[in-house]
VEXLUMKOL-199088 format. One line per field, with one value per residue (C-alpha): x, y negated, z; residue in one letter. Coordinates in nm, 3 decimals. Layout:
REM VEXLUMKOL-199088
xx: c(X;...)
yy: c(Y;...)
zz: c(Z;...)
torgu: c(A;...)
END
This chain:
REM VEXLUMKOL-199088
xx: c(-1.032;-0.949;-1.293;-1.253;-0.990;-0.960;-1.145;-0.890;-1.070;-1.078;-1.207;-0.981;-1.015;-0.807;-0.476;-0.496;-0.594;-0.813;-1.155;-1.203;-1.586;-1.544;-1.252;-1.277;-1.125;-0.915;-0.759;-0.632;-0.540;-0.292;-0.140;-0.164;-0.418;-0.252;-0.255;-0.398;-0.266;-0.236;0.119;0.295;0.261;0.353;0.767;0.901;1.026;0.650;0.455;0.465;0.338;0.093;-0.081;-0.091;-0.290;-0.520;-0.568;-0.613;-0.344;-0.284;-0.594;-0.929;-1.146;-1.385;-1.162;-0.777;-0.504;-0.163;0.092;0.315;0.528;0.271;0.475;0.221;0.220;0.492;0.722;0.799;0.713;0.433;0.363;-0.037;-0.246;-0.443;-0.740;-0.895;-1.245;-1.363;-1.586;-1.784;-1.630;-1.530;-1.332;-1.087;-1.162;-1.200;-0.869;-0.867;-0.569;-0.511;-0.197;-0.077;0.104;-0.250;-0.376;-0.130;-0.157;-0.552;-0.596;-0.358;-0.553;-0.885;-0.773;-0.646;-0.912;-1.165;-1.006;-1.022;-1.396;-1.455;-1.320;-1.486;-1.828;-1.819;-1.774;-2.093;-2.345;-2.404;-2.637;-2.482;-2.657;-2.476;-2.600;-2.413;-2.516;-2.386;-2.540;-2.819;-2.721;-2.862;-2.658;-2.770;-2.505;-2.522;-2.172;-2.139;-1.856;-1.618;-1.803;-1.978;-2.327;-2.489;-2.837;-2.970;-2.825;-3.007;-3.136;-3.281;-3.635;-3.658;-3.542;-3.809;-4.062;-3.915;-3.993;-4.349;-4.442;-4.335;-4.486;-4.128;-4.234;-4.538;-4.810;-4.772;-4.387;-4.454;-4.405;-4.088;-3.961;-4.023;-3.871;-3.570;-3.533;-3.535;-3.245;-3.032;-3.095;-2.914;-2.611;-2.653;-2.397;-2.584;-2.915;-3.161;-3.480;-3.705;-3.905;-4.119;-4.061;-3.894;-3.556;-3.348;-3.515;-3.664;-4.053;-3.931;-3.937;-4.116;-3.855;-3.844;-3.532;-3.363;-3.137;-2.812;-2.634;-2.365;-2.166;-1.865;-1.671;-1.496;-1.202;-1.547;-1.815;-2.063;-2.166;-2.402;-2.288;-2.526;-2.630;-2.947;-2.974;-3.319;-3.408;-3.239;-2.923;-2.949;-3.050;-2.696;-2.514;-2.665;-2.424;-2.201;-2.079;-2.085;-2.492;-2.737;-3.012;-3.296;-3.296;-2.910;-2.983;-3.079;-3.453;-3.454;-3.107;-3.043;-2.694;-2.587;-2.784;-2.630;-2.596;-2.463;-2.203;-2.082;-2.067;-1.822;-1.580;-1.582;-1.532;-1.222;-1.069;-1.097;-0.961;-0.636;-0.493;-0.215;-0.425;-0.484;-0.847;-1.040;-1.311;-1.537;-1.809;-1.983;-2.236;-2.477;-2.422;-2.717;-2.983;-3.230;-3.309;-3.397;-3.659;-3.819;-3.854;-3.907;-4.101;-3.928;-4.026;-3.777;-3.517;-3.577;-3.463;-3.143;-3.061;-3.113;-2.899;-2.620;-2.670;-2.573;-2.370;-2.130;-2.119;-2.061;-1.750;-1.645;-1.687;-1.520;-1.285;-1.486;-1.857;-2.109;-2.397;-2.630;-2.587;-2.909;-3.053;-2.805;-2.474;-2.334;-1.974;-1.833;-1.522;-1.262;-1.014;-0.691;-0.543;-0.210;-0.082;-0.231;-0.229;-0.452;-0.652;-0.694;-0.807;-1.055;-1.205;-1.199;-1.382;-1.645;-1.670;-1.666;-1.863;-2.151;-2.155;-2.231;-2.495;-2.731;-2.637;-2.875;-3.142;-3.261;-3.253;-3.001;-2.937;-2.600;-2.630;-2.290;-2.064;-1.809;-1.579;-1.424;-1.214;-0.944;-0.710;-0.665;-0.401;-0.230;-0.503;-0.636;-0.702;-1.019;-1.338;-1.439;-1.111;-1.132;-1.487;-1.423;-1.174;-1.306;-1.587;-1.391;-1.250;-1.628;-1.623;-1.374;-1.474;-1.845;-1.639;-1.418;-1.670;-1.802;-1.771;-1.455;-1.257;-0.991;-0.833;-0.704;-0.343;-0.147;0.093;-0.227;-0.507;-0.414;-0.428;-0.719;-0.869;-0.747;-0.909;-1.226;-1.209;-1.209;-1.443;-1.679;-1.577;-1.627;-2.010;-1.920;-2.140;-1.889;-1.938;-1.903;-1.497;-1.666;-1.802;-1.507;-1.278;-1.517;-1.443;-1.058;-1.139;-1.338;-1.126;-0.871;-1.068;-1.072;-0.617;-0.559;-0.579;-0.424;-0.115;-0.135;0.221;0.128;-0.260;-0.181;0.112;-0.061;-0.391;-0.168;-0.007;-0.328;-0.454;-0.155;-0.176;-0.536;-0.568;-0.297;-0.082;0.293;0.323;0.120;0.270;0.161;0.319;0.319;0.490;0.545;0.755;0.501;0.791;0.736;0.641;0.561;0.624;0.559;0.525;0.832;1.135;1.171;1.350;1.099;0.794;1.001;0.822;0.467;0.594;0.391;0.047;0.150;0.057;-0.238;-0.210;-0.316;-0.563;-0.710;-0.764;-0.910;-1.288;-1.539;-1.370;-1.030;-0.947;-0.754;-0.810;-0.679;-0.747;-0.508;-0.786;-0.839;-0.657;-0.410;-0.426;-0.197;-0.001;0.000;0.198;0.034;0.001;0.375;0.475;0.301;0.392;0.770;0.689;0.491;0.248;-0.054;-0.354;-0.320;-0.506;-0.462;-0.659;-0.538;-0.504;-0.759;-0.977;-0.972;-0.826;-0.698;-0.483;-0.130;-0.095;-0.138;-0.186;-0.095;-0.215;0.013;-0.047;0.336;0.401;0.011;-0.196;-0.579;-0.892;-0.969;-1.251;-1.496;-1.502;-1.118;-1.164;-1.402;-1.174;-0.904;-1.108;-1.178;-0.769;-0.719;-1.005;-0.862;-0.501;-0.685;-0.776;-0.462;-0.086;0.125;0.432;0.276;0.345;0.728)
yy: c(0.004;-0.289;-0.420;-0.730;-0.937;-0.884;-1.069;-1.218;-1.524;-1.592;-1.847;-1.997;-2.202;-2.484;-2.317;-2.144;-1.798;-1.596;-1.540;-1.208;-1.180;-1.375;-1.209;-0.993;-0.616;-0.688;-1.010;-0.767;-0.497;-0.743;-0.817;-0.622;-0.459;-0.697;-1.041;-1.302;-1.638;-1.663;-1.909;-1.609;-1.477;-1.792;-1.829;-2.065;-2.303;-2.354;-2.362;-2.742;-2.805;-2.484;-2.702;-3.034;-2.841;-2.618;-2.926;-3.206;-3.429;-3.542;-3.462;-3.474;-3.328;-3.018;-2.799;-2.786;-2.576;-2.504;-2.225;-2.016;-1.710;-1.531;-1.187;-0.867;-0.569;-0.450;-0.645;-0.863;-1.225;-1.281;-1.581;-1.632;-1.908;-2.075;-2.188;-2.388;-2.508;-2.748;-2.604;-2.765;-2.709;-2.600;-2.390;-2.592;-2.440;-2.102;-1.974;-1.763;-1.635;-1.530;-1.256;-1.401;-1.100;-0.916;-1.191;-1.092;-0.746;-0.773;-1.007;-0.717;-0.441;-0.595;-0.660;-0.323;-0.159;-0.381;-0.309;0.083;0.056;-0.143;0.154;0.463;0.286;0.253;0.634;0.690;0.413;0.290;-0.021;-0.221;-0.501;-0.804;-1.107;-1.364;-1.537;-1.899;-1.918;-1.735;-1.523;-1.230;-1.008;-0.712;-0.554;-0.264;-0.062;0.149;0.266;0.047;-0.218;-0.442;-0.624;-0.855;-0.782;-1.089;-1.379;-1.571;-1.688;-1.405;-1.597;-1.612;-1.229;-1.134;-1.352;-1.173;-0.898;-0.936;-1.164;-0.891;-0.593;-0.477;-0.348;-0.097;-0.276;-0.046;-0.106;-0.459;-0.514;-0.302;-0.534;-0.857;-0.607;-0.567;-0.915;-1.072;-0.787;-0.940;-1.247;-1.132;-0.927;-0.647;-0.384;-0.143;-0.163;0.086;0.062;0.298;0.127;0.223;0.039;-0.048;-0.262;-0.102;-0.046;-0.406;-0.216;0.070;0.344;0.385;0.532;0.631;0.438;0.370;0.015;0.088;-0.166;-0.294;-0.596;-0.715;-0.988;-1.163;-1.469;-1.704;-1.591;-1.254;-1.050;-0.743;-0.497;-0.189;0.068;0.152;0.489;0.679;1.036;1.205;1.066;1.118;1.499;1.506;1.311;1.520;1.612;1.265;1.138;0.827;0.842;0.834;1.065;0.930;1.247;1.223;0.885;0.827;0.701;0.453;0.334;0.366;0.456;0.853;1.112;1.440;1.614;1.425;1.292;1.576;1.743;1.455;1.437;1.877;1.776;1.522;1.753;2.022;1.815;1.846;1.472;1.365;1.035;0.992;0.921;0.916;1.072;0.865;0.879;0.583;0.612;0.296;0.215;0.128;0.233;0.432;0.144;-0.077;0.216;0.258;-0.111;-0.304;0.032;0.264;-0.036;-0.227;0.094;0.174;-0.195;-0.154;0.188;-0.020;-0.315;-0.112;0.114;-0.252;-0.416;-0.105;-0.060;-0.481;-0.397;-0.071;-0.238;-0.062;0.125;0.419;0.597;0.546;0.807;0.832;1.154;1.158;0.952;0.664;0.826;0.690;0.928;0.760;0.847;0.567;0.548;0.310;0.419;0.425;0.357;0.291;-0.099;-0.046;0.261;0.012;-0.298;-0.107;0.034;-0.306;-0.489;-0.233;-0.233;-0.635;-0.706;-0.447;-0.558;-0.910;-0.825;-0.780;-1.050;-1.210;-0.995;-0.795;-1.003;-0.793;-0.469;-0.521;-0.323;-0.155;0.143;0.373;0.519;0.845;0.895;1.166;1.143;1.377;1.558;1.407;1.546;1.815;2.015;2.152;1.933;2.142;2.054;1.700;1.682;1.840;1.565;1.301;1.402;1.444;1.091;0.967;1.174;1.006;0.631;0.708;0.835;0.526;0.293;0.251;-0.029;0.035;0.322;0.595;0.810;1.093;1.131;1.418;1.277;1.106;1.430;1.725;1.878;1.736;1.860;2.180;2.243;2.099;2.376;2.656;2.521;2.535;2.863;3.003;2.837;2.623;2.312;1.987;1.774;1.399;1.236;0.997;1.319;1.518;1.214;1.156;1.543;1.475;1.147;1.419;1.631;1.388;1.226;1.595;1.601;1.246;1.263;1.682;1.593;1.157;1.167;1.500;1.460;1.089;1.175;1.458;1.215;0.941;1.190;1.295;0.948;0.844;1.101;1.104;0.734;0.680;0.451;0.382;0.366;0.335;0.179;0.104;-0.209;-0.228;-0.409;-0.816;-0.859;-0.605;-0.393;-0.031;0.260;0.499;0.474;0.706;0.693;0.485;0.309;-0.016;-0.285;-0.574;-0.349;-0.291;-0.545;-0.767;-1.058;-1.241;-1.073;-1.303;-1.597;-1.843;-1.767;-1.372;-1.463;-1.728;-1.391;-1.100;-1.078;-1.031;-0.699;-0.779;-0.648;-0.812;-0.656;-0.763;-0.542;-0.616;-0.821;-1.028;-1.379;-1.331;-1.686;-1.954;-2.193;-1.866;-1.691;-1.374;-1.424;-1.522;-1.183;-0.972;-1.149;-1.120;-0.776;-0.720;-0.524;-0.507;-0.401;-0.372;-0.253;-0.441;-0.350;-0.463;-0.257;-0.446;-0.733;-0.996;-1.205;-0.957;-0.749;-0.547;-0.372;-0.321;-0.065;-0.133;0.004;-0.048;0.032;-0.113;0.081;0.123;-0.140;-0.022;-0.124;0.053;0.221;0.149;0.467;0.448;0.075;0.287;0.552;0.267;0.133;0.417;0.495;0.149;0.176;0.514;0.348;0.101;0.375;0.513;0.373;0.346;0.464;0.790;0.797;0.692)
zz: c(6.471;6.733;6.763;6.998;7.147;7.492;7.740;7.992;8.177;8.568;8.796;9.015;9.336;9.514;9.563;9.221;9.378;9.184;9.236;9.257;9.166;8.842;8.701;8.374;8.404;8.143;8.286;8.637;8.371;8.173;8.507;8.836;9.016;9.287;9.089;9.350;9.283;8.876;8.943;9.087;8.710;8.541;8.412;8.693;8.480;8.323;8.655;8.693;8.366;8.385;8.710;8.517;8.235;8.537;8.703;8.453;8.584;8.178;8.039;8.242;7.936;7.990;7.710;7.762;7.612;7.612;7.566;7.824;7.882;8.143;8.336;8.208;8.363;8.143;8.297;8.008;7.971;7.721;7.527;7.592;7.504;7.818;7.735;8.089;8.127;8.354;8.640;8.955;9.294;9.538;9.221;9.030;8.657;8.495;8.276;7.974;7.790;7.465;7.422;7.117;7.022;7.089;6.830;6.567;6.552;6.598;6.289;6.080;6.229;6.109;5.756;5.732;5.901;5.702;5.368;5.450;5.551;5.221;5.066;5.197;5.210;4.834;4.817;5.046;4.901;5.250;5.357;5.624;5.817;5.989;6.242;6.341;6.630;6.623;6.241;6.285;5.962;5.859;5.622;5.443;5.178;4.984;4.915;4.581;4.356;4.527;4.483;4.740;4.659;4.923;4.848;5.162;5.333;5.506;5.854;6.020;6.100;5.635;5.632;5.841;5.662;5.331;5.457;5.560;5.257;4.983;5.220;5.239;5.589;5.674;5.875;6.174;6.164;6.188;6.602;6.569;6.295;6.521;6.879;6.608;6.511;6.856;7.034;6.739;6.873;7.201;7.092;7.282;7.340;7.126;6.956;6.732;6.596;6.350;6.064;5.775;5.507;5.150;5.282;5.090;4.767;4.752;4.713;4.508;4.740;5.078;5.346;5.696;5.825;6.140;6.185;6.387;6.529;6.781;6.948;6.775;6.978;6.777;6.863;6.892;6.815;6.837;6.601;6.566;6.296;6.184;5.903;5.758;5.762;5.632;5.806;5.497;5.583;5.933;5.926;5.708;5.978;6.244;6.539;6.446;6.743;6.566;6.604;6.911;6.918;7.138;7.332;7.411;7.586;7.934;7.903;8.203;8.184;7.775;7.841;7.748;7.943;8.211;7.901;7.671;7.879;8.032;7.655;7.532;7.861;7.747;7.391;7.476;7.687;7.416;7.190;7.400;7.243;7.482;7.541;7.923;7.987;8.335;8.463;8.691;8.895;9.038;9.335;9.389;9.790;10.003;9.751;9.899;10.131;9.783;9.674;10.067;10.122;9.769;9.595;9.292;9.030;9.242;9.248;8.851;8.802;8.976;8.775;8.483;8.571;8.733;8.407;8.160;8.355;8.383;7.975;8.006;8.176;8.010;7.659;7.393;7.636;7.732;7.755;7.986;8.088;8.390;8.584;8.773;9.060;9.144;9.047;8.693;8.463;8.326;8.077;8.025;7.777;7.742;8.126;8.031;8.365;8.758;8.678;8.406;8.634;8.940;8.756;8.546;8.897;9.043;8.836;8.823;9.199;9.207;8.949;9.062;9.390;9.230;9.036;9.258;9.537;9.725;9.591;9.846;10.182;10.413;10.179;10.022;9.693;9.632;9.456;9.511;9.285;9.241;8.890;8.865;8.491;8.273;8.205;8.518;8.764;8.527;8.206;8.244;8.296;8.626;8.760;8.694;8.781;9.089;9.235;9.127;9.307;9.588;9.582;9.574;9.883;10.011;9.885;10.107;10.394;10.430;10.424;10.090;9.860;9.735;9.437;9.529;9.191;9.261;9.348;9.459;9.721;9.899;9.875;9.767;10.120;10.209;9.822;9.916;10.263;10.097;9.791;10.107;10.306;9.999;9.896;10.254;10.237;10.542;10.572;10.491;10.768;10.732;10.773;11.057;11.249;11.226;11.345;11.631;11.719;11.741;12.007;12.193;12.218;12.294;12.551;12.747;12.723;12.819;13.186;13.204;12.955;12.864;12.653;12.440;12.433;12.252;12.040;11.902;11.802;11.651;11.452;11.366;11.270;11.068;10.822;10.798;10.761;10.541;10.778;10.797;11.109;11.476;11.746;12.132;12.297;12.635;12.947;13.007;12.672;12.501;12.353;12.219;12.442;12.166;11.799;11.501;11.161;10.982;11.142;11.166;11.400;11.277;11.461;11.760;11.956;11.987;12.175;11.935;12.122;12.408;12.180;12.154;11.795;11.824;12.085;11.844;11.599;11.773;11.796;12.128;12.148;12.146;11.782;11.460;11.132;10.817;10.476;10.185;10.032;10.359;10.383;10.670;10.801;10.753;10.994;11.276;11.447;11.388;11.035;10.979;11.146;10.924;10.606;10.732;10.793;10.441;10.588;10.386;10.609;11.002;11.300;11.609;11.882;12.303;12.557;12.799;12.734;12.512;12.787;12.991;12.823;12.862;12.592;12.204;11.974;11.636;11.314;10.980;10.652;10.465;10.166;10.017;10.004;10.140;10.314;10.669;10.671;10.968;11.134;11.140;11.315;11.532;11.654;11.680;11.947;12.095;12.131;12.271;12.542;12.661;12.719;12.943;13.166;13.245;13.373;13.013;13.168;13.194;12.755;12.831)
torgu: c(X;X;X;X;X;X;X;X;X;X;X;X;X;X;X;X;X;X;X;X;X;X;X;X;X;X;X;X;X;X;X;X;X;X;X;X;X;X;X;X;X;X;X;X;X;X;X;X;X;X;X;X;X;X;X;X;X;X;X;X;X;X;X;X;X;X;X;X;X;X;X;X;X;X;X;X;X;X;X;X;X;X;X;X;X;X;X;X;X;X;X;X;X;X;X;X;X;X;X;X;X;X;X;X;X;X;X;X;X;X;X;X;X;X;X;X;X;X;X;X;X;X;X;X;X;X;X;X;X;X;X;X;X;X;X;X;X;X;X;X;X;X;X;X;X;X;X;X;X;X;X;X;X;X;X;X;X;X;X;X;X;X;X;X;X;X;X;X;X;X;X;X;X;X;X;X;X;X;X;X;X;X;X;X;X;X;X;X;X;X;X;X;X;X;X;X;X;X;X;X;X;X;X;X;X;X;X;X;X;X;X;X;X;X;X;X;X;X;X;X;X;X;X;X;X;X;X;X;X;X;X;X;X;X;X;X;X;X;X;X;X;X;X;X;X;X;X;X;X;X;X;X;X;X;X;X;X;X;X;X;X;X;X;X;X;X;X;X;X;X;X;X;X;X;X;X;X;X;X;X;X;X;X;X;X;X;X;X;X;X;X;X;X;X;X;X;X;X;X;X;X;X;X;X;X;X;X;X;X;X;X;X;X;X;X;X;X;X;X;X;X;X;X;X;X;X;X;X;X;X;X;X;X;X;X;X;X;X;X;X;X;X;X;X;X;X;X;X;X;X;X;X;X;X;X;X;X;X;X;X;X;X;X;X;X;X;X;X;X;X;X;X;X;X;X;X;X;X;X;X;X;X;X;X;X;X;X;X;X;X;X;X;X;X;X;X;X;X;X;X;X;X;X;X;X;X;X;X;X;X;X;X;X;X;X;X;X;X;X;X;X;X;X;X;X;X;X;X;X;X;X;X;X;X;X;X;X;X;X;X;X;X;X;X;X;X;X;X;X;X;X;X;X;X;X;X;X;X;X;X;X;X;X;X;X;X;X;X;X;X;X;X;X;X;X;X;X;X;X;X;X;X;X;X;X;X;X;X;X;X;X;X;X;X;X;X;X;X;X;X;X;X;X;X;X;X;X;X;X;X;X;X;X;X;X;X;X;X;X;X;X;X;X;X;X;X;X;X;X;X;X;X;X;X;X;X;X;X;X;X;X;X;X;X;X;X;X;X;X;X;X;X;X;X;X;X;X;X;X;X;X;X;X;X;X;X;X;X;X;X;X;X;X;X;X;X;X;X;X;X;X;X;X;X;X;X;X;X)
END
């Protein structure tokens, strides 16, 4: 049953770009993992009358709406309605669309769906609850022989009064009656709560029940939906994955525990349905810090904040359990292709990071993310386990912060050599240590053998790190001296490094470096040439000082977009400080 309607909304700044902290998973999911500036995804012919609506040029009030075709990842325009809310700057306003196709088949859905439930629940004599949050109404019905009788309706403030005025509740069941009452009040994700009482039989019959509830999002409002359930009925629903024992959940961070979590991803993969799903792991960054400086009161805090906001952003497309200390599965459903993979990823890695900014003075709390898909990566759970561990691995390595999935063209090798280093019992050293190993040895070549000791570490580097291509400019027109990695005339040449423009962008230690999320700067030299090149992330470090240099060594990543990690900025460094200490011709 389609429970919600997707949550597409983004803030936007001045030139319409999006803001990547406040935008939902599901709005980068409709799009691209590489959506930016919203008007690149708007039909041409709409875009002028897309920024009067953004912008307010017809209509300055706080609520605005219109319709347009928006481009989805499909490939296929879309008609969606905008919805754009006022905002205070320096942001221009905060977008949300509505698929109105989505709409259509969500409103048939529901009736169908609703008119089945209606159905069954009159063969099982089931209580279900209801609250409504902009109302404040409180629902209780009663389902039997097809039939539907609402037995309350009221606010919830005179239900709970009902119930303590008639003795409909046990004394002692009193305080979790009011802890009940007021987690309606906030719509949480998921909600239970155990009460003695007579709710159901209005005083007839004393029971042992427990209330059952969740979130439903609806097109404006929220909603928590529920059953009553007594112990009776719950020792015959026992083993329902539909139910939450207390003992299967997490007791700091209320999501699923180890157990439980690793049972279900089993269970699905059991199951064998052709349905991708992904298997992830998320590792808090910079945590251990937060427990030895602000005490474990401060750390259990952050487990249980990471533990929400991560089920905030899963939502209804996945599971989420705690697999011990820091480190979060998490099983997500609805992948059907990398788009929808990345920008699922994303926004947990954005939107974690954000929670806890500011908080604790100079520790920046936050994750990597391995995931690995099944049946693409894997058919067992071990297997998939396994590499998405790896890409954790690999996500700490490079710097934190960020996700890597697993893909075959990218890691398999490097999976490979880490299976049989484990199976020979050898100690895994760290990426940054084994890189610095290469430089060293390196380091002891350069001056016996320049051309092969160098070729044979930029080979290294360029399949390690991912890169296109790695070239060294030299001479008083900076042209190429030695090139691997992928051909092309455009990178034949720096003569832009003899600019004021690239001087204007390298730091104290005469480096430029631009990740595919950085904003390559505008009205530059520089930045003109790698836009005209398309390349997404670079490495540019000079062969000299930062105003003394003859030579550069360039790092390009063209085809993938990807962050540098900063040991691989590190051993750029290092490369470029070597050159400096011999003649370049020596590599022609």
């Amino acid at each position: 049953m389609i429970l919600s309607v997707k949550n597409r909304s983004a803030l936007l700044d001045e030139n319409f770009r999006l803001v990547e902290s406040d935008t939902t998973k599901d709005f980068f999911t409709y799009f691209d993992y590489l959506c930016e500036n919203i008007l690149d995804f708007v039909q041409p012919d709409e875009k002028e009358r897309f920024i009067d609506l953004v912008t307010g040029k017809n209509d300055k009030s706080d609520n605005r709406s219109d319709i347009f075709h928006l481009l989805r990842n499909t490939n296929e325009y879309r008609y969606n309605f905008v919805t754009v809310r006022n905002v205070s700057k320096p942001y221009l306003a905060r977008i949300r669309l509505f698929d109105i196709y989505d709409a259509i088949e969500f409103i048939r859905t529901s009736v169908d769906e609703n008119n089945k439930v209606h159905t069954a629940l009159g063969l099982t004599n089931d209580y279900l609850f209801s609250y409504q949050r902009s109302n404040d109404l409180f629902t209780l019905t009663y389902y039997s022989q097809g039939k539907e009788i609402v037995l309350h309706k009221m606010r919830l403030g005179d239900w709970k009064k009902l119930l303590v005025e008639e003795n409909l509740v046990s004394k002692k069941s009193l305080d979790s009656l009011n802890v009940f009452c007021n987690e309606l009040l906030r719509t949480p994700n998921s909600m239970m709560a155990k009460i003695e009482g007579s709710i159901r039989t209005s005083g007839a019959v004393n029971e042992k029940l427990r209330l059952i509830g969740a979130r439903y999002v609806g097109f404006d409002d929220k909603y928590v939906i529920g059953r009553i359930l007594s112990d009776e009925d719950m020792a015959k629903l026992h083993g329902s994955h539909a139910l939450i024992e207390e003992l299967q959940l997490d007791s700091l961070s209320q999501v699923y525990n180890k157990k439980t979590i690793t049972s279900y991803a089993q269970q699905k993969i059991k199951a064998g349905l052709p349905e991708p799903f992904a298997l992830v792991i998320v590792d808090l960054d910079h945590f251990k810090p937060v427990n030895d400086r602000f005490g474990h009161l401060a750390g259990d805090k952050v487990i249980t904040r990471t533990a929400q906001k991560i089920k905030e952003i899963v939502g209804e497309d996945g599971v989420v359990g705690r697999f011990g200390g820091d480190e979060f599965m998490l099983v997500l459903e609805n992948v059907a292709n990398v788009s929808i993979l990345r920008g699922a990823l994303r926004a947990i890695m954005v939107q974690v990071k954000k929670e806890f900014e500011g908080n604790f003075d100079d520790i920046v709390l936050s994750c990597s993310v391995g995931a690995a898909v099944y049946p693409t990566n894997g058919t067992t759970y071990d297997e998939l386990f396994k590499k998405a561990d790896f890409c954790l691995y690999r996500a700490k390595d490079k710097g934190r912060d960020r996700y890597v999935f697993y893909r075959d063209d990218l890691h398999a090798q490097a999976y490979a050599e880490r299976l049989k280093e484990n199976g020979e019992g050898k100690a895994s050293e760290g990426r940054e240590v084994q890189e610095l190993k290469h430089m060293a040895d390196y380091l002891q070549n350069l001056h016996k053998n320049p051309r092969d000791a160098v070729m044979k570490l930029l080979k290294h580097m360029m399949g390690l790190y991912s890169v296109d291509c790695i070239t060294i400019y030299g001479g008083p027109e900076m042209d190429t001296i030695i090139h691997v990695g992928e051909s092309c005339s455009d990178l034949s040449t720096a003569d832009y490094a003899l600019t004021d423009d690239f001087r204007k962008v390298l730091d104290d230690d005469g480096v430029a470096l631009w990740n595919f999320t950085s904003e390559i700067p505008e009205n530059n030299v520089f930045g003109d040439v790698l836009r005209a090149r398309e390349v997404f992330s670079t490495i540019h470090c000079v062969i000299g000082t930062r105003d003394n240099f003859w030579g550069v060594v360039a790092f390009n990543k063209i085809r993938i977009p990807a962050r540098f990690a900063d040991y691989e900025v590190n051993c750029a460094r290092i490369l470029a400080s070597s050159l400096a200490l011999i003649d370049l011709n020596d590599l022609v």
